[in-house]
N, C-alpha and C positions, 0 to 999 in steps of 0.2 A: 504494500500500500504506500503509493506517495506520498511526498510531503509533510511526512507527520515531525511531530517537533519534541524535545523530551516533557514528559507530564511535568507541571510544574502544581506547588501546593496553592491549595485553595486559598492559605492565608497571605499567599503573598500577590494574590492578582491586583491587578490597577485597571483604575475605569478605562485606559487607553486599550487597554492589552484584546484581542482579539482571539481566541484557542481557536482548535481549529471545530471544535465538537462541542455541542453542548446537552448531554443528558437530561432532559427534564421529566421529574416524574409529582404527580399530583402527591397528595399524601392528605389523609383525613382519618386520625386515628387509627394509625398505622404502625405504633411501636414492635409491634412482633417481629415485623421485617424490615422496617426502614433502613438499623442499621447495618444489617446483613446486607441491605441491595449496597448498600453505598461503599460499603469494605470489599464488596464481590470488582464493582465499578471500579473502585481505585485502583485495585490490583490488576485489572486487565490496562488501563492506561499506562501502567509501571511498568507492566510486560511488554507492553503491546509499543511503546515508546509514544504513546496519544498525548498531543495537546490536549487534555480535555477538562474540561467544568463541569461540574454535578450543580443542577438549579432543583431544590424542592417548594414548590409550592403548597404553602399548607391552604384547606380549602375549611380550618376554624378546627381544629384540633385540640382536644382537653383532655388528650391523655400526652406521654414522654415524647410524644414525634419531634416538634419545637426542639426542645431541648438535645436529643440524642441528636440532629442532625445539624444543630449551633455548635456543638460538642467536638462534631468531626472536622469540624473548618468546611462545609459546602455552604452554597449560597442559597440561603432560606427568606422568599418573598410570601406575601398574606395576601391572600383572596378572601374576602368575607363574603361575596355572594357566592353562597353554596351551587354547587355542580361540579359535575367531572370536568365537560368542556371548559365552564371558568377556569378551572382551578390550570387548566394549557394553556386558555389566553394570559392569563395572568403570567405563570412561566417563559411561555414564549416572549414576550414582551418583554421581561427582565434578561431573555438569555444573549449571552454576548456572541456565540461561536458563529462561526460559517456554517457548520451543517446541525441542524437537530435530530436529537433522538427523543422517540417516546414510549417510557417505558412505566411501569406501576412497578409499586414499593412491597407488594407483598408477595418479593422472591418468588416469583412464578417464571419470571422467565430467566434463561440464557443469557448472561451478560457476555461470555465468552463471544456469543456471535457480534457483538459489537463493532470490531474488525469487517468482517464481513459485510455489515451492513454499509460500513465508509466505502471499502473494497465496490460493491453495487455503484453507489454517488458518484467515488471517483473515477475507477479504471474505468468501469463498464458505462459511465455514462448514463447513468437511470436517473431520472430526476423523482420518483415515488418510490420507496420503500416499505414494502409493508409485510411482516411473517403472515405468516397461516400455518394454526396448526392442524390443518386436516390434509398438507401436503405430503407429512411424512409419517402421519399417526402419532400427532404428539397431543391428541384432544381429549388424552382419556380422563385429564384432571377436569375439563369441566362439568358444570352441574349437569344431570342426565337429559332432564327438559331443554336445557341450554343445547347441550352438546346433540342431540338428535332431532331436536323438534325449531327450537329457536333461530339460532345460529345458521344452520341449512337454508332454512323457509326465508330469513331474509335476505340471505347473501343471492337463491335463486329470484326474487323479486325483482332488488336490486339489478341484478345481471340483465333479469328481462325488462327491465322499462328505461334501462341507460346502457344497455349493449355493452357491459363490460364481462371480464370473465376471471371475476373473484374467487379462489375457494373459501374464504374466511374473512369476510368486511366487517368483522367485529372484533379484530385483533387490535389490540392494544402498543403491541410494539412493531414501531416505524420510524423511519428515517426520512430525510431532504432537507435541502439547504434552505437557508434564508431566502432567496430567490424566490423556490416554490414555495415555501408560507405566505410570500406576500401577495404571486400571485392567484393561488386557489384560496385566501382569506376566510379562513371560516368562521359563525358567528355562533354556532350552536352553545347552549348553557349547559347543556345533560350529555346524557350516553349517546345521544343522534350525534354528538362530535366528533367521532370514528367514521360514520356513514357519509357526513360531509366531506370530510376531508377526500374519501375515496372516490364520493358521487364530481367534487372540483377535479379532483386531476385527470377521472377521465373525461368533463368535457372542458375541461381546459387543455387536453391532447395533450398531454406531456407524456411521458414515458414510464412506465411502470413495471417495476417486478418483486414477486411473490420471492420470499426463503421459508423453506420448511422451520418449523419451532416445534418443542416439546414443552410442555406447560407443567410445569411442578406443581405438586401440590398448594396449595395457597396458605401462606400464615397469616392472621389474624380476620376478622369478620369483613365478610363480602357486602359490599356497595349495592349489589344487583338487586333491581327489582322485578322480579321475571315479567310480568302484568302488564305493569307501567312504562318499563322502559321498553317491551316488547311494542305497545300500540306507541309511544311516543317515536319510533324508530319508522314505524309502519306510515305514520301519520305524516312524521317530515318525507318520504321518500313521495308517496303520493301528492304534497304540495309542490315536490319538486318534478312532478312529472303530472303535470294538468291536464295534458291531452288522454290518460287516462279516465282521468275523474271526471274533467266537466267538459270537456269539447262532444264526446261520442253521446254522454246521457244527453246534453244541451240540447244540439243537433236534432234527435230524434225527438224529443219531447216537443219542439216549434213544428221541425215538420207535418206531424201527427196533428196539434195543434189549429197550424193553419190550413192543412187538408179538408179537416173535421168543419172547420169556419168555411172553406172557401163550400163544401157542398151542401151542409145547410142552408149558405145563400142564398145557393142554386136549384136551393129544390131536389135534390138530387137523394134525399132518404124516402123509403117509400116503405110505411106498415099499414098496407090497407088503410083503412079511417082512420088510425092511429097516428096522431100526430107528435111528435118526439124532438122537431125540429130546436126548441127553447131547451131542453135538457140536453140534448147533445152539442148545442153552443154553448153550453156553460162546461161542458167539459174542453170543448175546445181550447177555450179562456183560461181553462184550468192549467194544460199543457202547455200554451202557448206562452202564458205570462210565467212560468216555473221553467220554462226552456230557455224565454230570452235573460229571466237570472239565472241561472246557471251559466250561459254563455259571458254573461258579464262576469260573472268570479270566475271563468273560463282565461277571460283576457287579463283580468287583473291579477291572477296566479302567474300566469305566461310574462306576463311583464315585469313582476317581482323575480320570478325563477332568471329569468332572461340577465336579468340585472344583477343576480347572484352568481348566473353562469359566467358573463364575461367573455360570450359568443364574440366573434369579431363581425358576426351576421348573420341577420334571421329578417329574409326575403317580404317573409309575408309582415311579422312587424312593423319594421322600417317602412312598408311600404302602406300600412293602417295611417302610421302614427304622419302622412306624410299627405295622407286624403282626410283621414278623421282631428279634424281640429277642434277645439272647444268651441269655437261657430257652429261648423256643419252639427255637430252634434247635438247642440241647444236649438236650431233649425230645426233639423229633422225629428226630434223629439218635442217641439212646442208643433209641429203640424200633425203630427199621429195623437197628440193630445187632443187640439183643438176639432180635427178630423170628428174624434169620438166627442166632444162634446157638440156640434154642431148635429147629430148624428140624433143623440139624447135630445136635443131641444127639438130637434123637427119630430120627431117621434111623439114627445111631449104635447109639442102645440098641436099637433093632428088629435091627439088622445081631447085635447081639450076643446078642438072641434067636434067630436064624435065623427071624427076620419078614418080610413085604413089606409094606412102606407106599405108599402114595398112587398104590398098584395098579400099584409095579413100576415106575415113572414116573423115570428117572434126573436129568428135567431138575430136580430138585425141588434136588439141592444145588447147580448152576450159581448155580441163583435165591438160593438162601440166602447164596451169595457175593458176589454182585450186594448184598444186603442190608447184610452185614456190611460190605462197603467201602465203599458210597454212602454208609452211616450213620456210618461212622468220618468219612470227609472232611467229612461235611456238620457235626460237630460241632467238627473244628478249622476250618474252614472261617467259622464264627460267631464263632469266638474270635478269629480274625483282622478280619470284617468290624464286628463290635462296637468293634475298636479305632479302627475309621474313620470309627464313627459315633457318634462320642462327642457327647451329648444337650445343648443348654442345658435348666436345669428350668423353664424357664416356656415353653418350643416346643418341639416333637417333631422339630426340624430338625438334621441334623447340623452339626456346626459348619463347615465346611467350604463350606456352601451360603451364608454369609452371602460378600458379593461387598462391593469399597471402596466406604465411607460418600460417596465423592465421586466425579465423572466428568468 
């Protein structure tokens, strides 16, 4: 491995000094193994001749973790808002090295691979690093729901709604440099911090490779919450993939919808003397105004994710946000408003003539409601995605779409 430099001690680093590595591991009542990972850590840097820094970030600890690792001379920063992901941003943010590692405190894993993991970054040129321990059969230590049911179910999810080919996107220990942290930015608070990080680098197309791991048994009490962390895991992948959730429901629910409205109009339902035309409009209206919200938190998931991806282009986007202006849209939603209430009043003033309009035809105010509501949402609905798309004046791009000047 190149470049490395002799391990120098913890007590003597200076805010200039740059290592080359920087280990960060969360830690939240962790005394059973803190000090073991950190004696395992120093030693391989001793052998292994590594610049390196050990950063713990405690995430509110009230048991020795503080103390045992102020003890060892490592560099101990404080997170008080609780979470796993916090407790990485926090570390990362304090860590000084060129490349990061990330590893948890309760001796589970392999620090010996550590080498190897620089070995990936540098020689081979991988800018993501991440173990999996179902590549060599090193899963046996985890929990049994985790390890057969959990673990599998979302890394296959994962894979199929971001076309990656993870065996393990719940691994905990990982590597890349400063470069890629800043530019796949993660913001997650919880366990979804691991899913981010994996879900940014592949669509930020950077490079990636898997090293087998074996998982020791774990010292002291586990963080996990099978339940919680499982649907919180399920819940961020699905916001980050909208075309899932609300494009395909959206789509079908309007079409159905306006089908439903366009044949009532026309007459076109026929139960003998049985007329049906005012209950099947009101379903229309049903679908119709449940289809065009959905399509709206359709776009405004697509435009968050979009903005979290750091795509360098998304054709159909760019090319909304380039016709849908907060005019057209306050336009077109104040005339499907007014459309439906112009609709309501004639309807009304005939009724108060003792009239029949549009031959008697009940579905006519369903439709005009279906109007009045799509055009009301669709007008705050701009006002909302206007603020998300806010213009530089020399590109039609939102701001949001530009991604870090460096990689």
């Amino acid at each position: 491995m190149p470049g490395n430099k002799v391990a120098e001690s913890e007590h003597t680093d200076t805010t200039n000094h740059t290592p080359l590595v920087s280990v960060v591991m969360p830690c939240l009542n962790e005394e059973a193994g803190l000090g073991i990972c950190i004696e395992k850590i120093k030693r391989v840097f001793e052998r292994e001749n590594i610049d390196g820094e050990i950063v713990v970030s405690d995430n509110g600890s009230t048991d020795r973790s503080v103390e045992i690792a102020e003890s060892m001379g490592v560099r101990v920063c404080h997170q008080p808002l609780r979470g796993y992901g916090n407790a990485y941003l926090k570390g990362f943010a304090e860590a000084r090295g060129k490349y990061f590692i990330m590893v948890d405190a309760d001796d589970t894993y392999d620090f010996d691979l550590i080498p190897e993991f620089l070995k990936q970054l540098i020689d081979e040129k991988k800018e993501f690093v991440t173990g999996s321990r179902y590549l060599g059969g090193g899963h046996a230590h985890i929990k049994f729901l985790h390890r057969v049911f959990g673990n599998p179910l979302l890394t296959a999810i994962l894979n199929m709604f971001f076309h990656t080919e993870y065996t393990d996107v719940y691994c905990g220990y990982r590597a890349f440099s400063r470069e890629t942290y800043a530019l796949i930015r993660p913001v997650s608070p919880g366990m979804e911090f691991n899913l981010e990080l994996a879900i940014n680098a592949r669509l930020t197309n950077i490079s990636v490779a898997e090293i087998p791991i074996v998982l020791a048994p774990r010292l002291g009490e586990s963080k996990l919450h099978t339940l919680k962390d499982g649907w919180r895991s399920l819940r961020f992948m699905l916001l980050y993939s909208p075309n899932h959730v609300f494009l395909l429901p959206g789509v079908s629910m309007l079409v159905v919808g306006m089908a439903v409205h366009a044949m009532t109009l026309m007459n076109l339902w026929h139960f003998g003397d049985i007329r049906v035309e005012e209950e099947l409009a009101i379903v229309g209206t049903i679908f119709s105004v449940i289809g065009v919200e959905v399509l709206s938190l359709w776009l405004h998931a697509k435009t968050y994710s979009f903005g979290r991806r750091f795509e360098k282009e998304n054709t159909f986007l760019l090319s909304f946000y380039r016709l849908f202006t907060l005019e057209m849209g306050l336009i077109l939603g104040s005339v499907m408003t007014l459309s439906g209430i112009v609709i309501v009043g004639v309807i009304f003033a005939a009724w108060l003539r003792h009239e029949v309009l549009f031959g008697g035809n009940p579905a006519w105010m369903p439709f005009a409601a279906t109007l009045i509501m799509v055009g009301t949402m669709t007008c705050f609905s701009s006002l909302f995605i206007s603020a998300m798309s806010i213009t530089r004046s020399f590109e039609p791009r939102p701001l949001w779409v530009q991604g870090p000047t460096t990689k």
